[in-house]
C-alpha positions in Angstrom: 145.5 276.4 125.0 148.7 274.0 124.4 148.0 271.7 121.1 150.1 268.7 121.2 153.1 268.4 118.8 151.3 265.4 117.2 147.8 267.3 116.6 149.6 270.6 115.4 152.1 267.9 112.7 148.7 266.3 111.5 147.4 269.2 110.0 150.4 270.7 108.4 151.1 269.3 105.0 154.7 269.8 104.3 156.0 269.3 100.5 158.7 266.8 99.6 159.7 269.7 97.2 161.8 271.1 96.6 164.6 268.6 97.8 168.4 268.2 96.3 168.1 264.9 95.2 165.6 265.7 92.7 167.2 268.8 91.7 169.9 267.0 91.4 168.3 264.6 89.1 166.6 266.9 87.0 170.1 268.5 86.4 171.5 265.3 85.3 168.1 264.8 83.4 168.3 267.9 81.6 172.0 266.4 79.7 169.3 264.7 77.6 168.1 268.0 75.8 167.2 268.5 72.1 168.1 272.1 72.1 171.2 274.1 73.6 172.9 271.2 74.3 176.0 273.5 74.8 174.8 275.8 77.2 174.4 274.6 81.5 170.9 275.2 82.5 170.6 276.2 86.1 168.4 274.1 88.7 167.2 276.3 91.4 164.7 275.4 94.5 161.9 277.2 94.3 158.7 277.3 96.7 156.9 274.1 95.9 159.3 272.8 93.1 162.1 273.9 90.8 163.2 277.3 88.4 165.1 276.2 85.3 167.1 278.7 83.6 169.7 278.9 81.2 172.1 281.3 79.1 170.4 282.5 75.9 172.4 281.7 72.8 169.9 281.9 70.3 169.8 285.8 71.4 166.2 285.3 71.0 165.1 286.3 74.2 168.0 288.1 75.5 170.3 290.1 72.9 173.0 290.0 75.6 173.2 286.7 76.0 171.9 286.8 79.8 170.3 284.3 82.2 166.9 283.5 80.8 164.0 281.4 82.2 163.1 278.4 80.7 160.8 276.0 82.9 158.8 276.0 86.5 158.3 273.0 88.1 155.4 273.1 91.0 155.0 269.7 92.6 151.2 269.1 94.0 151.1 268.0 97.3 147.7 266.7 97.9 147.6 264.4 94.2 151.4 264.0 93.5 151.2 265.6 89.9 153.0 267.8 88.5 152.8 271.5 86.9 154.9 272.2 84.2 154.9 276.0 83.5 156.5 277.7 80.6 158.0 281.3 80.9 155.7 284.0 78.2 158.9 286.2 78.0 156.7 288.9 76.0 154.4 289.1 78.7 156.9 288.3 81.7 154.6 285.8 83.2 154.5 281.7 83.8 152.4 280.1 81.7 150.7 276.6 82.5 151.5 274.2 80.1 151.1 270.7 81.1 150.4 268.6 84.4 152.1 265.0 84.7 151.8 262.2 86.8 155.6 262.2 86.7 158.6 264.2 87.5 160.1 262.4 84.6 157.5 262.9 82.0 157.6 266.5 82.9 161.2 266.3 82.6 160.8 264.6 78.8 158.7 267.3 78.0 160.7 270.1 78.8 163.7 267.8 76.8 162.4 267.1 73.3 160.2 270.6 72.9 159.4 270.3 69.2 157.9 273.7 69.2 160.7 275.7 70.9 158.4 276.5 74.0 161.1 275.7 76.7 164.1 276.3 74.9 163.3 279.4 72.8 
């Protein structure tokens, strides 16, 4: 059986995310950063959202210096929220830290980070 190309569109549910213009403007966002303001943290596209990472100058994470993770960004599709996940480098897994309405509060949080979660 043949299901119309309207039917079969209905019942997917395609994510807006990730997209470039808001990578783009979380790259731009990201110039308003407490910490590491001299290092370029890396925006990529990710399934449902965005990977931040960055070069480690604290050393803190990475002795070398490398690449290290710093935020995941998971858009919801059904409510519009957002998951903001900080990286558990000891135990090399995402952790959830906070949900927000908005890309931009997320954003704010990931910016200020008082207690060094984000940018260890």
């Amino acid at each position: 059986m043949m299901r119309s190309a309207a039917m079969t569109s209905a019942n997917l549910r395609l994510s807006p995310h990730p997209n470039d213009l808001d990578r783009k403007r979380i790259e731009r966002g990201l110039e308003n950063r407490k910490r590491y303001r001299y290092v370029s943290p890396l925006v990529k596209a990710t399934a449902g959202g965005y990977h931040i990472s960055s070069p480690c100058c604290s050393r803190n994470i990475d002795p070398e210096g490398g690449i290290v993770d710093v935020a995941l960004l998971i858009h919801e599709v059904d409510t519009g929220r957002w998951q903001l996940y900080a990286r558990e480098h000891a135990a090399r897994r995402w952790g959830l830290h906070s949900i927000h309405e908005k890309l931009s509060d997320a954003l704010e949080e990931i910016n200020l980070d008082p207690e060094r979660i984000f940018w260890q």
